[in-house]
C-alpha positions as CSV (number, residue, x, y, z in Angstrom):
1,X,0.0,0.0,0.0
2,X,0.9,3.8,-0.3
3,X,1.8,5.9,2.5
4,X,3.9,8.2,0.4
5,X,1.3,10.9,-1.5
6,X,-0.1,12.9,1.7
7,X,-2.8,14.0,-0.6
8,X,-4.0,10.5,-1.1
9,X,-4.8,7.3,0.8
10,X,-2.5,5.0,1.8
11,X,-3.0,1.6,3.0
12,X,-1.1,-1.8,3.9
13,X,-2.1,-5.5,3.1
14,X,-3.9,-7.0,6.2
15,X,-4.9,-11.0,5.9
16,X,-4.1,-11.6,1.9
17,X,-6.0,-14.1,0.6
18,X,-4.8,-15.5,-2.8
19,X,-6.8,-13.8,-5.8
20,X,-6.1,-12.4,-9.2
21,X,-3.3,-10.0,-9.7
22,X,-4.6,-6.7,-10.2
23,X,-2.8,-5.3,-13.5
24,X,-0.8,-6.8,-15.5
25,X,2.9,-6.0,-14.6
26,X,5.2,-4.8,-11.6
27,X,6.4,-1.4,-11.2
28,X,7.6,-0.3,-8.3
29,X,7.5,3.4,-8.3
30,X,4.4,3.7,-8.8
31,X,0.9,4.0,-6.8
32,X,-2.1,2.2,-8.1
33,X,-5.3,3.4,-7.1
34,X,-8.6,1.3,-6.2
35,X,-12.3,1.6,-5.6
36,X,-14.8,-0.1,-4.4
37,X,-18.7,0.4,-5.4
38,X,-21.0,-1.0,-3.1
39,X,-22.3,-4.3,-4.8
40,X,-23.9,-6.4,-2.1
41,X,-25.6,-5.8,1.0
42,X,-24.1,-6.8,4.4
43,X,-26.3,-7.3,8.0
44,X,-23.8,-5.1,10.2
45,X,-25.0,-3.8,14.0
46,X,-23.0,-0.7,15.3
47,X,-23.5,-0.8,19.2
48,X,-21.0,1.2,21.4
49,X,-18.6,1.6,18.3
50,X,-17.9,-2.0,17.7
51,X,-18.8,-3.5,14.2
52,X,-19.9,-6.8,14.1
53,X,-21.1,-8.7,10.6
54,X,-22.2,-12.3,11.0
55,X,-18.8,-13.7,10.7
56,X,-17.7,-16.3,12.8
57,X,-17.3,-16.0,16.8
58,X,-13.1,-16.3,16.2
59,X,-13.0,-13.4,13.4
60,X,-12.3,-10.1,15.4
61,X,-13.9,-7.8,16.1
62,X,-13.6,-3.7,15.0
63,X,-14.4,-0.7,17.0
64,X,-13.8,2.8,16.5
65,X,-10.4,4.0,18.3
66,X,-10.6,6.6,21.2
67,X,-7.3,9.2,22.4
68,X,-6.3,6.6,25.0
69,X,-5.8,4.2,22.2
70,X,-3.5,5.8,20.9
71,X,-0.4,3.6,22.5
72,X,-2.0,0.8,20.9
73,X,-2.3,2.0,17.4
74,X,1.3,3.3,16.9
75,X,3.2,-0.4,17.1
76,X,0.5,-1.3,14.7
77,X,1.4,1.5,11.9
78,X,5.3,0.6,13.2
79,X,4.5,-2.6,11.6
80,X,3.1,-1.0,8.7
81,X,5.9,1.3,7.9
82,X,8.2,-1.7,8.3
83,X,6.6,-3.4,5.1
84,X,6.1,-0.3,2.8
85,X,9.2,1.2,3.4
86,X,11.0,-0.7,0.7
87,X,8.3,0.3,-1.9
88,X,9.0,3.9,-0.8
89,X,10.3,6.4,-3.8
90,X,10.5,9.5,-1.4
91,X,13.0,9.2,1.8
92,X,10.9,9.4,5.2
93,X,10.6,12.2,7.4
94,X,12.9,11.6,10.9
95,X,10.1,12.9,13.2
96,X,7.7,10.3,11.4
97,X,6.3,9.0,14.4
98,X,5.7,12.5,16.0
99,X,3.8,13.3,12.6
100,X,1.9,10.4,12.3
101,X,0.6,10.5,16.2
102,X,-0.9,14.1,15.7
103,X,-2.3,13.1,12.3
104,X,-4.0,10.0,14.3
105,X,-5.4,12.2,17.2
106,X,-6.8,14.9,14.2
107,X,-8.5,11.7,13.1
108,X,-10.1,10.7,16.3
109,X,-11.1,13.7,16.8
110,X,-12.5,15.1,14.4
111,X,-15.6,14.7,12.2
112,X,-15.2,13.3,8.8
113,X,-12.5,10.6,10.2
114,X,-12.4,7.7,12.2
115,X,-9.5,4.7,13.4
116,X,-10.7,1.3,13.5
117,X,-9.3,-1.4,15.3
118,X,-9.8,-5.3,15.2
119,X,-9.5,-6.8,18.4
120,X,-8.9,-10.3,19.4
121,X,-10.2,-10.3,23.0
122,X,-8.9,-7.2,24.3
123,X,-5.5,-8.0,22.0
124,X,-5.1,-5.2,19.2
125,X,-4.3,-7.0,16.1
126,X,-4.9,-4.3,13.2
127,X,-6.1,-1.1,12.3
128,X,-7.7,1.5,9.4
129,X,-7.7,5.4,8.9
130,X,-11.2,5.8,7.3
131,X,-11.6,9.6,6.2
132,X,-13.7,11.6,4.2
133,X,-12.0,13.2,1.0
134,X,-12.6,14.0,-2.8
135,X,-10.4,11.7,-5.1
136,X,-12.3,13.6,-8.2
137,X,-10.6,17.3,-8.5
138,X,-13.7,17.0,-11.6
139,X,-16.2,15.6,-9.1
140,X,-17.9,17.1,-6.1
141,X,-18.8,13.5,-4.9
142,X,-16.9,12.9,-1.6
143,X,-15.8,8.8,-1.1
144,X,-14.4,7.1,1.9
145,X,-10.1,7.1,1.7
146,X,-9.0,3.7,3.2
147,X,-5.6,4.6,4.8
148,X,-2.6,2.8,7.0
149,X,-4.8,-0.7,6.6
150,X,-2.8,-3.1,8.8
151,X,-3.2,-6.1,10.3
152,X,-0.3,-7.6,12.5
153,X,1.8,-10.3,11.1
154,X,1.0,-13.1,13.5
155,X,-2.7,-12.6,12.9
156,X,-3.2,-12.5,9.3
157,X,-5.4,-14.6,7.5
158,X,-7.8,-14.7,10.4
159,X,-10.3,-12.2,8.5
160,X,-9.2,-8.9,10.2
161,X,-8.4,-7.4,7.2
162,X,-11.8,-8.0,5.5
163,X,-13.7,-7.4,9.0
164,X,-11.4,-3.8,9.0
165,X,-12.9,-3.3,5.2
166,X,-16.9,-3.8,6.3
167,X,-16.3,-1.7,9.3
168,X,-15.2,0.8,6.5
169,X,-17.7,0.1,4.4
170,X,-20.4,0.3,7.1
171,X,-18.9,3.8,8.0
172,X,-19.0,5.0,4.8
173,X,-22.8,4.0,4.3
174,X,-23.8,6.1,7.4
175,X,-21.7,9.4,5.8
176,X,-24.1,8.5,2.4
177,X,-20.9,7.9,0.5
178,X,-20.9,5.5,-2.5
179,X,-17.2,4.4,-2.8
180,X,-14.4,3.1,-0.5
181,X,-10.5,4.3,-2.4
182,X,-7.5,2.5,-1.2
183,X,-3.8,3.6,-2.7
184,X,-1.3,0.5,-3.4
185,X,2.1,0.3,-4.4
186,X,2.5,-1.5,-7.4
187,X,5.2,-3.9,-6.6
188,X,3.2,-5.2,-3.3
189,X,2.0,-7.7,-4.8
190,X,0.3,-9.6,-1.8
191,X,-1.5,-5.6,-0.9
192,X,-3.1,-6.2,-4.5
193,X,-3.7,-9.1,-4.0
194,X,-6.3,-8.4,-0.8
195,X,-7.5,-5.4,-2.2
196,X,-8.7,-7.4,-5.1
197,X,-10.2,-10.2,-3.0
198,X,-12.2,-7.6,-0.8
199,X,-14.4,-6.3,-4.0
200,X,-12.0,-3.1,-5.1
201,X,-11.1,-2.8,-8.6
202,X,-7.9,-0.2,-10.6
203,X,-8.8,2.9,-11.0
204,X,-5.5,4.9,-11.3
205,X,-2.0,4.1,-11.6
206,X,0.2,7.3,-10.7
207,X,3.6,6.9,-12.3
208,X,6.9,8.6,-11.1
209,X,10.3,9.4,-13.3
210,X,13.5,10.6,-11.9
211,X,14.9,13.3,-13.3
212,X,17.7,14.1,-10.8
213,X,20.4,12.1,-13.5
């Protein structure tokens, strides 16, 4: 997934199941852009912030994060930044984490964003940035931006990834948005992979050139 375009969503592979490759080729500076239209209609209850859609009793479950969570969701996007740092074209900022722990509390609290967690028991396993934003600058139509998607690596492939994408989804229903967008780096081939498998289709693929040589 992409964390690089600030502009854009960025999100990391959670439980990859094994689907179709989306596109046709590797590139790995490159961001590939994905949407999801809502296609079939899910039974999901919302009760104290926690997301629950018929699955299984083992697949986690998602709430919405709060400030004192905050300790919990950092080693989670630590994880992420591990795994996308390779796909990176632009060098990371050194107060990253500093950065990236304000943007979180901004999204707590404020009203066109929420954090979602999956929980096994009271263990946090992943998390998604779910924001408002307009990925059209032709369109008025607001979607739902599907950012810093991650689900810990001794707990993928239990359905947190997909239970993190209906929790989304149901989120974006109750704004009266249409689409979910998630950004993936190109050569992360197992993000595409789950992004496929969870109903999201190409959209865009945003192509960088260096031109410092």
């Amino acid at each position: 997934m992409c964390d690089e375009f600030d502009s854009h969503l960025q999100a990391l592979v959670a439980s990859p199941p094994a689907v179709v490759n989306i596109g046709g080729h590797r590139r790995a500076r490159s961001a590939e852009y994905a949407t999801r239209v809502w296609g079939r209609r899910e039974t999901a209850e919302r009760g104290s912030g926690l997301y629950r859609f018929g699955y299984p009793a083992l697949v986690p479950a998602v709430r919405v994060a709060t400030q004192d969570d905050l300790d919990r969701i950092l080693p989670l996007w630590r994880e992420l930044e591990a795994v996308q740092g390779p796909f990176r074209s632009y060098p990371i900022v050194a107060d990253a984490e500093t950065r990236i722990s304000a943007a979180f509390l901004d999204a707590i609290d404020g009203p066109d964003a929420d954090i979602l967690i999956a929980f096994d028991a009271d263990d946090p396993i992943g998390m998604a940035l779910v924001r408002l934003d307009h990925p059209s600058r032709m369109s008025d139509e607001v979607a739902a931006e599907l950012m810093r998607v991650v689900v810990r690596s001794d707990r993928r492939g239990t359905g947190a990834g997909r239970a993190l994408v209906d929790a989304a989804q149901a989120w974006a229903r109750r704004k009266g948005v249409r689409t979910l967008v998630a950004a993936i780096f190109v050569a992360n081939e197992p993000s595409r992979r789950f992004w496929r498998a969870v109903g999201f289709e190409p959209w865009v693929e945003r192509m960088v050139r260096d031109v410092s040589r």
